[in-house]
C-alpha positions in Angstrom: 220.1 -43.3 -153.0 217.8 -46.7 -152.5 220.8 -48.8 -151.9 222.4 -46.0 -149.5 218.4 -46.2 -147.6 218.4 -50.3 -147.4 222.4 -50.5 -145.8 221.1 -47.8 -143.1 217.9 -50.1 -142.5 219.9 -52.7 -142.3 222.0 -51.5 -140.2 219.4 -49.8 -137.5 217.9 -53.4 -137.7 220.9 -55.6 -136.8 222.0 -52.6 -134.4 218.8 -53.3 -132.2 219.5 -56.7 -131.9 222.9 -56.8 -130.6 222.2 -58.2 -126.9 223.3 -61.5 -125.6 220.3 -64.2 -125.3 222.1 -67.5 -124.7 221.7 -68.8 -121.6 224.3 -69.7 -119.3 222.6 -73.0 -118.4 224.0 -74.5 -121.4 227.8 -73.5 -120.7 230.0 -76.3 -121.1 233.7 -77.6 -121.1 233.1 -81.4 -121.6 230.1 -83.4 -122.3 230.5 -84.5 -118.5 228.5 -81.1 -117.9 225.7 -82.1 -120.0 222.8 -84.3 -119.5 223.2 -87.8 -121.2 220.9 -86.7 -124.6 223.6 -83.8 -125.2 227.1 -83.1 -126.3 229.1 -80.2 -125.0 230.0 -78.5 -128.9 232.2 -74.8 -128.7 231.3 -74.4 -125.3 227.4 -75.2 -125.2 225.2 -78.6 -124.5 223.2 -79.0 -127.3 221.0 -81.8 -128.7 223.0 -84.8 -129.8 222.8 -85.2 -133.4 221.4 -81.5 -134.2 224.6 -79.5 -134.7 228.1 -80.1 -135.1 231.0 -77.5 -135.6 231.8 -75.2 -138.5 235.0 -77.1 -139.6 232.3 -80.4 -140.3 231.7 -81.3 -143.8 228.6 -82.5 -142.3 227.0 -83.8 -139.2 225.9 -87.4 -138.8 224.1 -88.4 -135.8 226.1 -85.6 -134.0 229.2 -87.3 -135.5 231.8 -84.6 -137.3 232.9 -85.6 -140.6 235.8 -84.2 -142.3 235.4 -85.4 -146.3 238.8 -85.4 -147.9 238.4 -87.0 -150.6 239.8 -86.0 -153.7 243.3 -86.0 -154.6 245.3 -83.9 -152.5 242.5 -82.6 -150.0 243.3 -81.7 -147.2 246.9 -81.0 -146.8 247.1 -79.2 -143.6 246.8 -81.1 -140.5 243.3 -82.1 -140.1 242.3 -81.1 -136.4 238.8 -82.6 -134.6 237.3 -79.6 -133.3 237.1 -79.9 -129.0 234.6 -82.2 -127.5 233.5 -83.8 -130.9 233.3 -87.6 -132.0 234.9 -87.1 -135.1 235.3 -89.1 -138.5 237.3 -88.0 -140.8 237.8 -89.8 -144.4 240.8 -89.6 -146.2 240.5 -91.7 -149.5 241.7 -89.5 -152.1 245.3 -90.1 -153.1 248.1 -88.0 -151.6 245.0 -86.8 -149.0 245.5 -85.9 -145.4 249.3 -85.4 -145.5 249.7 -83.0 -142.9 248.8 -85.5 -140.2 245.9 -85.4 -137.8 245.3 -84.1 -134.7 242.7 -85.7 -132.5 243.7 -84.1 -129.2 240.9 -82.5 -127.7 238.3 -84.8 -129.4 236.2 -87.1 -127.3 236.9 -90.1 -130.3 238.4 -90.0 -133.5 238.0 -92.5 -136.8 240.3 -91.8 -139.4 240.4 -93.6 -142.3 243.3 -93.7 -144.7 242.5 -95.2 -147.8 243.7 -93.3 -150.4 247.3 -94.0 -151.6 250.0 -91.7 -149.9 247.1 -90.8 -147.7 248.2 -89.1 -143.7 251.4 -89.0 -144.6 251.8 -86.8 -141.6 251.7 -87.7 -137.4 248.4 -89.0 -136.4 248.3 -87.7 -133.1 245.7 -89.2 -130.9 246.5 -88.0 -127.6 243.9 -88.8 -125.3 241.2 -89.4 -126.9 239.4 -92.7 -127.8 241.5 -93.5 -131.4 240.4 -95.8 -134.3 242.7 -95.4 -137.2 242.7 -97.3 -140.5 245.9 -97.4 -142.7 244.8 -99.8 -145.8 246.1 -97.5 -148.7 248.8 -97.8 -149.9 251.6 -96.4 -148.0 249.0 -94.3 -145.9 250.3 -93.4 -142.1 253.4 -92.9 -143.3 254.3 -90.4 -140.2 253.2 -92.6 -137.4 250.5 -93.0 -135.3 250.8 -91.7 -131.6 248.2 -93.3 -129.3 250.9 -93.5 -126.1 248.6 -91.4 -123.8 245.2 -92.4 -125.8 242.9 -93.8 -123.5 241.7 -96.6 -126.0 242.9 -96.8 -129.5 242.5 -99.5 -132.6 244.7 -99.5 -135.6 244.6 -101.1 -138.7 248.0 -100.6 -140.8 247.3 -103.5 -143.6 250.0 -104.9 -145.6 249.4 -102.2 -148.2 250.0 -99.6 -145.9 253.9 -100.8 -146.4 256.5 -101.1 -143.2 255.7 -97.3 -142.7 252.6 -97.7 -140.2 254.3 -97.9 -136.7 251.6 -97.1 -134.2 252.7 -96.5 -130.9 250.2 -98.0 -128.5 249.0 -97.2 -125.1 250.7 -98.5 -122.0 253.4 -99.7 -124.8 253.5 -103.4 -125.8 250.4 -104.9 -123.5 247.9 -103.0 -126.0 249.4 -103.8 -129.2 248.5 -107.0 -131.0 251.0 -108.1 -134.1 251.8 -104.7 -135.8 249.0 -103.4 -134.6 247.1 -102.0 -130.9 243.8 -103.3 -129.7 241.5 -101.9 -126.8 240.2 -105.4 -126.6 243.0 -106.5 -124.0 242.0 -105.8 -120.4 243.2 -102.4 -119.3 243.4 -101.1 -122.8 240.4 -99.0 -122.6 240.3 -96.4 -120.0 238.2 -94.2 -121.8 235.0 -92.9 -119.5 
């Protein structure tokens, strides 16, 4: 009979509170809408640094971090949530394989370190893309910064003849086997 008491209490109690007190102030699409100290984050400005999404393994300085780490983590593809700077660490062997998709992020860094790590599409789209392929055969699917608008790769001579990033505006951002945002016109990004 006490538990059936304390549901019903709790109950009444979360019933009274169920009215909407976010203000509409802090509505946001893009961290154009929000003043310089804050990041748009699921549709709100909020402090830099103070909160990042859900899907974060944790929140550094406002930067998501995705921690896949151990062998095999993470073998869906790894998506930054919208409007995030995201950093995502793939050093545990076989990790990341489903790919990564960075296309509604602000700026990605993915690093692929472990062995047979992103085996999947890096997809940058266009965001701001850093992406570093130093284990061995890491990036194995390709990393698509065409329509990025700034992106730096790193496929290393460990990474094997399987990191082909495509850069932006095709060979006048790539530099060896690699792209740059260092050349002039490289980095559009606002």
């Amino acid at each position: 009979m006490m538990r059936i008491v304390a549901v019903a209490m709790t109950l009444a109690a979360s019933a009274s509170c169920g009215f909407e007190t976010r203000s509409q102030d802090f509505d946001c699409q893009n961290n154009g809408q929000c003043e310089d100290w804050q990041r748009c984050v699921d549709g709100s400005c909020i402090v830099a640094g103070t909160s990042c999404h859900p899907d974060c393994d944790e929140c550094d300085q406002g930067i998501c971090v995705m921690n896949c780490t151990g062998t095999d983590a993470c073998q869906a593809q790894v998506i930054c949530p919208p409007s995030a700077r995201c950093r995502v660490n793939c050093t545990g062997s076989g990790s990341c394989r489903g790919g990564m998709d960075c296309s509604n992020a602000n700026d990605c860094l993915l690093i692929c370190q472990g062995a047979d790590s992103c085996e999947g599409l890096v997809d940058c789209a266009q965001s701001d893309c850093d992406v570093r392929c130093t284990g061995e055969r890491s990036c194995g699917g390709g990393v698509d910064c065409s329509e990025a608008c700034a992106c730096t790769t790193i496929c290393s001579s460990s990474s094997g003849r399987t990191c082909v990033p495509e850069c932006p505006d095709g060979n006048r951002c790539a530099s060896g086997p690699n792209c740059t945002s260092e050349t002039a016109g490289c980095n559009t990004c606002e």
